[in-house]
N, C-alpha and C positions, 0 to 999 in steps of 0.2 A: 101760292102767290107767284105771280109772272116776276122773274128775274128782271130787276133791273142795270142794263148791261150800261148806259149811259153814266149812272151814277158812281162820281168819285169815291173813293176811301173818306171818314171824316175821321183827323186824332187829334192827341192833345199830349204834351209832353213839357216835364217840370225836370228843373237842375236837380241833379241831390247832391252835389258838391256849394249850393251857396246858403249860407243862412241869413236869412231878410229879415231877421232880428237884430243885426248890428250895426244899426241906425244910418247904412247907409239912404241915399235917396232911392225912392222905388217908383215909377214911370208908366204906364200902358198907353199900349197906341192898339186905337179897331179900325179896323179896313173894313169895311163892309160894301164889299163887290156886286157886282148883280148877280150872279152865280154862287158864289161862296165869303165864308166871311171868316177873320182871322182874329184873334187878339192875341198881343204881346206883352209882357211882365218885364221888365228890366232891373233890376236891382243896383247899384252903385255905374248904372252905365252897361252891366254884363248881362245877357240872356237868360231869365231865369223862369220864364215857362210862356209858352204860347198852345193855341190851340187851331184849327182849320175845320170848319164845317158848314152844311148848305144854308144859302141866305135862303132864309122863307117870304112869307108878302108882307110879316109884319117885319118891316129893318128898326126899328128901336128895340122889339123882342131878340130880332139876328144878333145886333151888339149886346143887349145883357145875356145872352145865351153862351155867346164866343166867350165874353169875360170869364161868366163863371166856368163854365169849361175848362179853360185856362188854369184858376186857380183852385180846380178838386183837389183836394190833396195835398195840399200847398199851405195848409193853416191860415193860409191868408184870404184877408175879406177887401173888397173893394174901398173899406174905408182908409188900409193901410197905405192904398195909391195916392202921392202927393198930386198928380198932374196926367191927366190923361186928353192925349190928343184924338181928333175922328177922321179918320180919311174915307177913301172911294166914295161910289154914287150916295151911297145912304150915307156920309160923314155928319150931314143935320139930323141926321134924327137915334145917333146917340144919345142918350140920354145925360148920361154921368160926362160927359167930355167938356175937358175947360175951352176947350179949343178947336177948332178945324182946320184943317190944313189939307189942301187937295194931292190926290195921288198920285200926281206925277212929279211934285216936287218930293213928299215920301218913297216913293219907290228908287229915286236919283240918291237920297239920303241913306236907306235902310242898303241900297246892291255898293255903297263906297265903302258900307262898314263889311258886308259879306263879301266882297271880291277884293278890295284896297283899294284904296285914292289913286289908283293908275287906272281907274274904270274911267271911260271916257265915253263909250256909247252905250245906250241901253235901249232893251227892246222889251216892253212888257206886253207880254201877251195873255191877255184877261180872257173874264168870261166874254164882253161884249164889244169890245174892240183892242184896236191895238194902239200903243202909242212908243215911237222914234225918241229916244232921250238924249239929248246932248249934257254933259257935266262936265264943271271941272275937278280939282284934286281935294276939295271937301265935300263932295256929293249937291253942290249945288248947282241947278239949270242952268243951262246957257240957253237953249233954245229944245223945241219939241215938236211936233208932228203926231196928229192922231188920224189913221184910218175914218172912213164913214161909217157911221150907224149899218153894220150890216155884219148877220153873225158869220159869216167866211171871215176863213184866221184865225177865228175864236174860239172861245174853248166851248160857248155853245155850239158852232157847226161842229166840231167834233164828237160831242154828245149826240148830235142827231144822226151824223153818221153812223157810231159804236151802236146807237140802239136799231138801226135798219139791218145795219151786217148782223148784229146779236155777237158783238163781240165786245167784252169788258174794255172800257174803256182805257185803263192802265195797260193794257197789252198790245192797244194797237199800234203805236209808234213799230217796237221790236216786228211785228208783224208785219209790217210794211218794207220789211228788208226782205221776207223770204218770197220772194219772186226772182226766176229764172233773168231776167233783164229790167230793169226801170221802165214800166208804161209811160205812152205822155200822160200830164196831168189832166182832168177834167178839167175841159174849157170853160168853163160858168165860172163867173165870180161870187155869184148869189147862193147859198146855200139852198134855198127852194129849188131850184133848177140843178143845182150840184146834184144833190139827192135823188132828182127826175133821172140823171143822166145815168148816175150809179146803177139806179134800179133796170137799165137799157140793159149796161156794162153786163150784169148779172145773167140777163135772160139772153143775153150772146155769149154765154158760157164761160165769161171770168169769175176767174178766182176770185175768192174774196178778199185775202192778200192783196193782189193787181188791183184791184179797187179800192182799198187803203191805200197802198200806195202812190196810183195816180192821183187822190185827195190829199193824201202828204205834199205831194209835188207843188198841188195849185197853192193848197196852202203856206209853203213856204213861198213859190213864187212870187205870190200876193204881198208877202210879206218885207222881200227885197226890194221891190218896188217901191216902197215906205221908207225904205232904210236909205234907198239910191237918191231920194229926195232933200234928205235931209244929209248923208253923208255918212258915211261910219270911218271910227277913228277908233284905233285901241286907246287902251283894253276893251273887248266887246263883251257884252255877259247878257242874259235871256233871263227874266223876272216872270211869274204870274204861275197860272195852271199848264198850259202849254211848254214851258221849261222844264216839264218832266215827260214829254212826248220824243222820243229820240229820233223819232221817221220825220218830225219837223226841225227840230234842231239841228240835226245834222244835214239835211239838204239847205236849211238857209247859209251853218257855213261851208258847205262848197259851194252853192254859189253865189257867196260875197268875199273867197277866198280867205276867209279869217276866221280863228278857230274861237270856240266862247269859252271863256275862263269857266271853269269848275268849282266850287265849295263848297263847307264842308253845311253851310246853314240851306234850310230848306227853302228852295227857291219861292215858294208860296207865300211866305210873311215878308218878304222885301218891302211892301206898304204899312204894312202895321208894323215894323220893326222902325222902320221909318220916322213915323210915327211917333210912336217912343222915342226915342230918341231925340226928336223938336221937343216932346214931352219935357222931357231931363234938360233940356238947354232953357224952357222956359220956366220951370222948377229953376234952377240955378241961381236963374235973374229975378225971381223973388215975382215972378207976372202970373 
């Protein structure tokens, strides 16, 4: 079986320090992305198990699949959830979800509890586009900006690059540092053409490094450009699949000269954590 270098890690991890026996409220929020899809467990308000894995063509199977995922292990059945909210592209076609609420206001919601109410701009960078967040100091929108329908930036062009170079996708970031000097970036904004140009890059005798890297480059460029539109203001923090790429994260902060807060939650559930969380506040109010 041909190695697939494109394809993310999928997991799923539970608290063992909370017992969801003790009547506190218990909450889920699915994200389900066009690329991957995530479910979140919240217990009295506190993280107590999520999972990450690929959205397939059925998104009402993605979300019962994310959940139970989620809750292996965990003694717990989806009837013990009071309130489950649905975010990203597929958030209608949850099944089980009382509610919807779109991704951009979840992921503004889920990066205030993961970085603190000092977060002021956010950059989520998905599988199929990107979107500029503005918030204030409880995680709600002021204003937003999303990229065009186009996978440069995304975590799909990176997927098609890892599988042209035949290099795992989780390693290309780091990769993209080990070149002798910074190439310029590939000039295409298009991922079709980005790829065309790579594959030039290649048979002129670059590195394959050089060649990630010059796609890191465009890709953060691209990405600044977004940010320069809409403004960035600390605290700045990076949400999605792409928040764990360092060959883009780190060129977008040099250069937008501001560094992205760190933490300790996995930057992938910021929408489904989200999520949850609307969840628990519309549990609260008895809706």
């Amino acid at each position: 079986m041909a190695k697939e270098f494109w394809r993310w890690k999928e997991y799923n991890w539970k608290s063992e320090n909370i017992n969801w026996n003790n009547g506190a409220i218990i909450t889920g929020g699915v994200d389900v992305g066009s690329v991957s899809s995530q479910a979140v467990v919240l217990v009295g308000g506190e993280l107590f198990a999520y999972s990450s894995m690929r959205t397939g063509s059925d998104s009402p199977m993605s979300a019962v699949n994310s959940m139970n995922w989620a809750l292996e292990g965990t003694g717990m059945t989806l009837e013990n959830i009071k309130y489950v909210v649905g975010t990203g592209y597929g958030r209608v076609n949850v099944p089980f979800a009382n509610k919807t609420i779109t991704e951009i206001a979840c992921h503004a919601r889920g990066a205030n509890l993961m970085y603190g109410n000092s977060v002021r701009t956010i950059l989520d960078m998905g599988g199929q586009d990107c979107k500029a967040i503005r918030c204030d100091e409880k995680g709600k929108v002021t204003n937003f900006l999303m990229n065009d329908k186009c996978a440069a930036g995304t975590g799909r062009g990176m997927e098609v690059f890892a599988d042209l170079l035949s290099v795992p996708i989780e390693d290309v970031g780091e990769l993209s540092f080990y070149v002798e000097e910074e190439p310029p970036p590939v000039s295409s904004t298009c991922v079709v053409f980005a790829k065309t140009e790579a594959t030039g890059l290649l048979r002129e005798g670059w590195h394959k490094n050089k060649v990630i890297a010059a796609y890191c480059s465009a890709m953060a460029h691209r990405v600044v450009s977004l940010l320069e539109r809409i403004g960035v203001e600390d605290d700045f923090v990076i949400t999605g699949g792409i928040a764990k790429n360092v060959g883009v994260v780190r060129r977008i902060a040099k250069e937008i000269g501001i560094k992205t807060l760190e933490t300790e939650y996995d930057s992938q559930i910021a929408g489904a954590l989200g999520a949850a969380l609307f969840a628990r506040s519309l549990a609260e109010k008895g809706k």
